[in-house]
C-alpha positions in Angstrom: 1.6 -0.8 -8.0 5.2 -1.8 -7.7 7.3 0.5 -6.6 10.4 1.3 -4.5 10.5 4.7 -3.0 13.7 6.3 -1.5 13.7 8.0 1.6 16.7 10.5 1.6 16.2 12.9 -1.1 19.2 15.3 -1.3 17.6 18.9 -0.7 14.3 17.9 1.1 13.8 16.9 4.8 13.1 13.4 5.1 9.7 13.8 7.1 8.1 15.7 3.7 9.7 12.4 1.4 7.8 9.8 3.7 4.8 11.8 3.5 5.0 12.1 -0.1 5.0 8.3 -0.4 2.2 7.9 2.0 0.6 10.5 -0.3 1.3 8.6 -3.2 0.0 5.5 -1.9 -2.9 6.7 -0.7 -3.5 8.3 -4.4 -3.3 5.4 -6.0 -5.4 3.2 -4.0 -8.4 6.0 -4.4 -8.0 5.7 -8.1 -8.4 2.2 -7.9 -11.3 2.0 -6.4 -12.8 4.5 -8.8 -12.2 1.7 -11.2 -15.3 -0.1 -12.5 -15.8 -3.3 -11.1 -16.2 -6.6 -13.0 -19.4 -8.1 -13.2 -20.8 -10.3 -10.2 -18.0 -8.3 -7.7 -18.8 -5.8 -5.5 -15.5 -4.5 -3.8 -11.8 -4.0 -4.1 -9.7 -6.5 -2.1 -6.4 -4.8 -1.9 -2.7 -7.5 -1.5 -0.2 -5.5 -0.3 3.5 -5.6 0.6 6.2 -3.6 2.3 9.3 -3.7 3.3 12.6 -2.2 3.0 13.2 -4.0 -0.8 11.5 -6.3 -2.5 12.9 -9.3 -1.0 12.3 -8.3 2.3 8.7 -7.1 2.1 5.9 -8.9 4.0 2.3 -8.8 3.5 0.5 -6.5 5.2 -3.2 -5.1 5.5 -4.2 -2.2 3.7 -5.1 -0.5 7.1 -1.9 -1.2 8.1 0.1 0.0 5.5 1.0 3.7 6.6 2.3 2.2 10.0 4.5 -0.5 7.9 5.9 2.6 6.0 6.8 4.3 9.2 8.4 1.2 10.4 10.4 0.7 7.9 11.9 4.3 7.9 11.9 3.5 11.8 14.6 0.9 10.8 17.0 3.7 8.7 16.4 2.2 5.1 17.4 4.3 2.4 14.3 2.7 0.3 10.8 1.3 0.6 9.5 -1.0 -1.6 5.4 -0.8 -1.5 3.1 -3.2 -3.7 -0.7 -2.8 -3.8 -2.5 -5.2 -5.9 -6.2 -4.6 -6.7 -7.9 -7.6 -7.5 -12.3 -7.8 -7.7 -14.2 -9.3 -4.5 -17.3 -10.1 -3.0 -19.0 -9.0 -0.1 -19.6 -11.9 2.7 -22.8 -10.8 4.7 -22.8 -12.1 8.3 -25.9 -14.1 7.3 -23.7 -16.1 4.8 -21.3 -17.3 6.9 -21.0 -21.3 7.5 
């Protein structure tokens, strides 16, 4: 997902857009763990980005994402840009660690 989301929507209080976004996001990211996984992987890792546009979005954690959305808005941007990218992983046990 790619997307930039406004945040003023003329005719609905902003609190109910960001929420809708956060809703959004949190949509996706269910689906795509629904997805099958490859074979030899056992998780989703999940690359994410946020910011106020797409040139100014830093990584962040996926756990972390709702907070970087609220931060942005904090800052008065008209838009947030979001990217989650799914890509296939493996699980490290603690036994497997150098």
């Amino acid at each position: 997902m790619k997307k930039t989301f406004p945040l003023q929507i003329p005719g609905q209080a902003d609190a109910r857009v960001v929420e809708a976004v956060k809703n959004e996001v949190r949509k996706y990211v269910s689906r795509e763990r629904r997805k099958t996984l490859p074979e030899g992987f056992d998780l989703w890792n999940f690359r994410c980005k946020v910011g106020p546009d797409r040139d100014g979005a830093g990584d962040c954690e996926l756990g972390n994402l709702t907070p970087a959305i609220d931060e942005v808005v904090r800052a008065r941007a008209p838009a947030v840009y979001v990217e989650i990218m799914a890509e296939p992983g493996k699980r490290i046990l603690p036994s497997e660690s150098p």
